[in-house]
C-alpha positions in Angstrom: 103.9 103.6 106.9 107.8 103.6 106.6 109.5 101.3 109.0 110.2 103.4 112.1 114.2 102.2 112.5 114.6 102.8 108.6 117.9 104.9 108.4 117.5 107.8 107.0 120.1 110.3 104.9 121.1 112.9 107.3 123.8 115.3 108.7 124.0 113.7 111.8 126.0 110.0 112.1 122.9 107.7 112.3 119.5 109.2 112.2 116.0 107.0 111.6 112.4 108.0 111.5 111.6 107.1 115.0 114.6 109.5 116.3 113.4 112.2 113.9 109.8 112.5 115.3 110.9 112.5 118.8 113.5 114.9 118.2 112.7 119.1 118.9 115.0 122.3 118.7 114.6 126.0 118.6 113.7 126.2 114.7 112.0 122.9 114.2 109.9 122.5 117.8 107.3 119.5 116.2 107.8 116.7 113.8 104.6 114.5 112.6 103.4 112.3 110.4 100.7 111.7 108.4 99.0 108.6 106.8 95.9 107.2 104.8 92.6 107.3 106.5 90.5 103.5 106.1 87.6 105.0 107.8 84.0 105.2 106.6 80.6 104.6 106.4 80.2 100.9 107.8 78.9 100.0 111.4 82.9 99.5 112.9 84.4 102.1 110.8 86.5 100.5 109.2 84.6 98.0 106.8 87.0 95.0 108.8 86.8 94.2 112.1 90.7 93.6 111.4 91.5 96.8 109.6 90.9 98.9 112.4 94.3 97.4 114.1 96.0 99.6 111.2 94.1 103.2 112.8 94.5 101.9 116.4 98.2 101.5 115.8 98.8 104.3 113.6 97.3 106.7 116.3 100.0 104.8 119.1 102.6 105.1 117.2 102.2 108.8 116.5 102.1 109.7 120.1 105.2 107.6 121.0 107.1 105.8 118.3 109.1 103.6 120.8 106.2 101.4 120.9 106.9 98.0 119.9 104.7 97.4 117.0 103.9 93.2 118.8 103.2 95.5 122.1 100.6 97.6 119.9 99.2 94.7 118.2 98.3 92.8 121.8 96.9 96.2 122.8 94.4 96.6 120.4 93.8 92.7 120.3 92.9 92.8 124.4 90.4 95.7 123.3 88.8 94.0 120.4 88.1 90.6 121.2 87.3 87.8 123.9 90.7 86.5 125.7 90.3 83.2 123.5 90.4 84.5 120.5 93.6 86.7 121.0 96.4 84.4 120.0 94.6 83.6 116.9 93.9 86.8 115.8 97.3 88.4 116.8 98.9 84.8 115.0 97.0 86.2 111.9 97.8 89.8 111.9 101.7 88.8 112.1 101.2 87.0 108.9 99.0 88.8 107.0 101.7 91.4 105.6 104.2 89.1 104.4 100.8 86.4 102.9 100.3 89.9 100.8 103.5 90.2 100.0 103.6 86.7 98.3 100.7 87.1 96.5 101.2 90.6 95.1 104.4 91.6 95.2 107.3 89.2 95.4 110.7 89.8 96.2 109.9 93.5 96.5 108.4 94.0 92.6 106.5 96.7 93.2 102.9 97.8 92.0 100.9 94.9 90.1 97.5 95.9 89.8 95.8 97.9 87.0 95.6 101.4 86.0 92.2 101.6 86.0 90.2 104.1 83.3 89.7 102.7 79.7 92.5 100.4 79.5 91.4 96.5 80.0 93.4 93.8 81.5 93.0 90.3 80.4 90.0 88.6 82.8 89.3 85.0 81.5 88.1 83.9 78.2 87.0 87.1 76.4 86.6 88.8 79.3 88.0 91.9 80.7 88.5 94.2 83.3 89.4 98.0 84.0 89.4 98.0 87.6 91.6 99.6 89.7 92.5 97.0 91.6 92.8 94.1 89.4 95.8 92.1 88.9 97.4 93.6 85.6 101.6 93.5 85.5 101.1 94.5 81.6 100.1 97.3 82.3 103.0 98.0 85.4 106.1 98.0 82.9 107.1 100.9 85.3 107.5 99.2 88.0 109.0 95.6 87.4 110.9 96.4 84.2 110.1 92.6 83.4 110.6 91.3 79.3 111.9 88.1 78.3 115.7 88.9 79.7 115.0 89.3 82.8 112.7 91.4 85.9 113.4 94.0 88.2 114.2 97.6 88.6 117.8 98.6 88.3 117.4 101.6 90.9 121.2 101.2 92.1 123.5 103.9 91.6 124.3 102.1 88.1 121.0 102.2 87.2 118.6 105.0 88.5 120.8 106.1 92.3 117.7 105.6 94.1 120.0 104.0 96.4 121.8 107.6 96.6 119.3 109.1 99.2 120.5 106.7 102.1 123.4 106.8 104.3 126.7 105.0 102.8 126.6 101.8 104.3 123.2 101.2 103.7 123.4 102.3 100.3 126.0 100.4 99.4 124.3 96.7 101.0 121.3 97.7 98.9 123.7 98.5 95.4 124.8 94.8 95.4 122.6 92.2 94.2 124.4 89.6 96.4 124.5 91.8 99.5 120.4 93.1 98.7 118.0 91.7 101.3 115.8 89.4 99.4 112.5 90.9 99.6 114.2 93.9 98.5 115.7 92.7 95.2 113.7 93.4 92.3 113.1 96.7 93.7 116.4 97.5 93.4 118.1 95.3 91.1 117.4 93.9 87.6 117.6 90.2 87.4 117.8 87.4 85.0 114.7 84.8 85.9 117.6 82.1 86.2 119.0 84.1 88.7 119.9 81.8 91.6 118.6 83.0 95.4 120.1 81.7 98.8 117.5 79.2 99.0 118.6 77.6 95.6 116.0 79.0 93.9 116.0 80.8 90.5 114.1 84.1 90.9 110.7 83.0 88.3 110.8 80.0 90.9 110.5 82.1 93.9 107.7 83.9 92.1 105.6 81.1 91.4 106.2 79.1 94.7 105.2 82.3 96.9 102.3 83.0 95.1 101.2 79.1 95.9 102.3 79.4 99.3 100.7 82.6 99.6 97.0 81.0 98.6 97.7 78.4 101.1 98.5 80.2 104.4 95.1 82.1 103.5 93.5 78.4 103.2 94.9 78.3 106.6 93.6 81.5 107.8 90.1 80.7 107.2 90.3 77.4 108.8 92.0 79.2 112.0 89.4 81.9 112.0 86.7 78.7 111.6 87.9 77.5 115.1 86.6 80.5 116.8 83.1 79.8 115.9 81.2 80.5 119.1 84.2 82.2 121.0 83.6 85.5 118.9 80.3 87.0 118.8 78.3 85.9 115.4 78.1 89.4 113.7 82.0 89.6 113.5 82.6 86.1 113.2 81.0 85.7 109.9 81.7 89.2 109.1 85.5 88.1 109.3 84.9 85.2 108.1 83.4 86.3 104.8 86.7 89.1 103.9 88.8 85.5 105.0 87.2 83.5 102.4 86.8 86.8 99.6 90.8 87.4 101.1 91.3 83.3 99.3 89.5 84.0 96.8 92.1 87.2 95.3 94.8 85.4 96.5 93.7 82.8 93.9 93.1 85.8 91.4 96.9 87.2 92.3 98.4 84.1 91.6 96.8 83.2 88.4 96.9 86.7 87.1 100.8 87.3 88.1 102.4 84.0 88.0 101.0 83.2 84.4 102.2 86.5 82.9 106.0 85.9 84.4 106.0 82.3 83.4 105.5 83.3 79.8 108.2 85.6 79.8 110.9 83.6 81.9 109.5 80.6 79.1 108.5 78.1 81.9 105.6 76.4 82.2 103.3 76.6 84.4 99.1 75.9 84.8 97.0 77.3 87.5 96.3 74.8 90.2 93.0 75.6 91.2 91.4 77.8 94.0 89.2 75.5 97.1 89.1 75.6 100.3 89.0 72.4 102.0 85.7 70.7 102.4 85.4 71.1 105.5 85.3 75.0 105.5 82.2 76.6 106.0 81.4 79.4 103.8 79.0 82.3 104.3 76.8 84.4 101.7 78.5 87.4 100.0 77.3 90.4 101.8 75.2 88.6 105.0 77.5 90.8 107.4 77.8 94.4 106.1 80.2 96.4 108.1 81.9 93.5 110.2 
C-alpha cells in the first residue's frame, strides 16, 4: 500500500492519498482503495499469526486513513496477544519492513526474485531453480539496470520522467542524485558502484553490508521471539517461531544469492559468511505448526 502522505500530482496546491480518499463532491461522492488479499485456507487465515496485522490494518485504514499506522499496530497487537508479549511483537513488526528491505531490495533496487516458468536461476552447485520466488537479479535486468558500470534505474526526467508524475518540488528532490532520499536511489538514479553515500560508503558497500545486517536483525528476531516461550500460547509460539527461523533462513538465501551477483560485477570480492543461528536457539520441525 502507497504511503498515505505521499504527494500526489494534482490540480489543487498540495494533495496526498490520505486527503484524496477522505475527500467527496457532487461528481466524485466515494473514493476507495483496494489491495491484495493474504487470506486462505489455514486455521488463522492468514498462514502467520503475524501477517494478519497487514488485513487488520488494511481494513482501519480504509475506513479512516488518519489513523496513525503505530496507533493501528498497538490495536491489533492488544487483540492478538497476551499483554507481555506486546512490546516484543509490536518491536518486531516496526522492523520487519525495513529487515526486508536489506535483504531484498537495497537502496530502493526494485524486484530481485525470478520470473518463474522455464527459465532457471543458478541454485548451488549444478543445481537450479525456476521458482517464482527465488532470488534471481539475472534475470531482473529490468529493474536494476545493473552491468559492470554501474546499477540503478535512471527514471529522472533525463532518463525515463518517471519523476514527471509528481508535484514540482518533489520531482525535482527525487531528479538529483545528491538530493534523492537514499532508500530511493537506485530506483531513480543510475549509479556507479564507487558511488560514495552520506555514510561514506560506496553504493556495492551498502549492498553487501545491508544484506549482512539484514540476516542478523532476523538472528535477533528469533532470539526475541525465543523469550516469549511460555508467555504465548504453544500453538503460535512455535508456529511463529518456525516462519522466524524459515524467515533466517531466506534472509541467508537473499544475501548469498544478491550480494554475490553485484560483487562480481562492481569486481569486489566477497564470500558468503555463513547462515546459523546462535547455539542457543531452539529450532522446531518444518511443518509441526500448520496454520500458526
Amino acid at each position: 500500500m502507497p504511503d498515505l502522505e505521499s504527494l500526489l500530482h494534482s490540480p489543487r496546491p498540495v494533495v496526498n492519498s490520505k486527503m484524496l480518499w477522505c475527500s467527496r463532491s457532487k461528481t466524485k461522492p466515494w473514493y476507495g482503495m483496494a489491495a491484495v488479499s493474504n487470506l486462505g485456507a489455514a486455521v488463522n487465515w492468514t498462514g502467520s499469526a503475524w501477517a494478519a496485522a497487514n488485513t487488520y490494518a488494511f481494513g482501519r485504514l480504509a475506513w479512516d486513513p488518519t489513523l496513525d499506522s503505530i496507533q493501528v499496530m498497538a490495536e491489533w497487537s492488544n487483540l492478538t496477544w497476551p499483554p507481555a508479549a506486546q512490546e516484543a511483537t509490536q518491536s518486531m513488526l516496526s522492523d520487519s519492513w525495513t529487515v526486508y528491505e536489506k535483504v531484498s531490495s537495497p537502496l530502493g533496487i526494485g524486484l530481485q526474485c525470478g520470473t518463474g516458468g522455464s527459465t532457471k536461476c543458478p541454485k548451488g552447485g549444478t543445481e537450479t531453480d525456476d521458482s517464482h520466488y527465488w532470488m534471481c537479479p539475472e534475470q531482473r535486468y529490468e529493474y536494476s539496470h545493473a552491468d559492470r558500470t554501474g546499477i540503478g534505474y535512471d527514471r529522472s526526467r533525463t532518463g525515463t520522467n518517471y519523476t514527471g508524475q509528481y508535484p514540482a518540488s518533489l520531482a525535482s528532490m527525487l531528479d538529483g542524485v545528491e538530493s534523492c532520499p537514499e532508500e530511493l536511489l537506485l530506483f531513480f538514479h543510475h549509479v556507479p558502484y564507487n558511488h560514495t553515500l552520506l555514510s561514506g560508503q560506496t553504493v556495492i558497500e551498502r549492498i553487501l553490508s545491508d544484506h549482512e545486517s539484514g540476516v542478523e536483525q532476523m538472528s535477533g528476531f528469533v532470539a526475541k521471539w525465543q523469550g516469549l516461550q511460555g508467555l504465548v500460547d504453544e500453538a503460535r509460539f512455535r508456529g511463529v517461531l518456525e516462519k522466524l527461523q524459515e524467515q533466517h533462513q531466506d534472509a541467508c538465501t537473499f544475501r548469498d544469492r544478491i550480494s554475490s551477483y553485484y560483487a562480481g560485477l562492481a569486481g569486489v570480492r566477497w564470500a558468503p559468511p555463513g547462515c546459523h543461528l546462535p547455539a542457543a536457539h531452539s529450532t522446531v520441525t518444518p511443518g509441526g505448526s500448520e496454520g500458526y
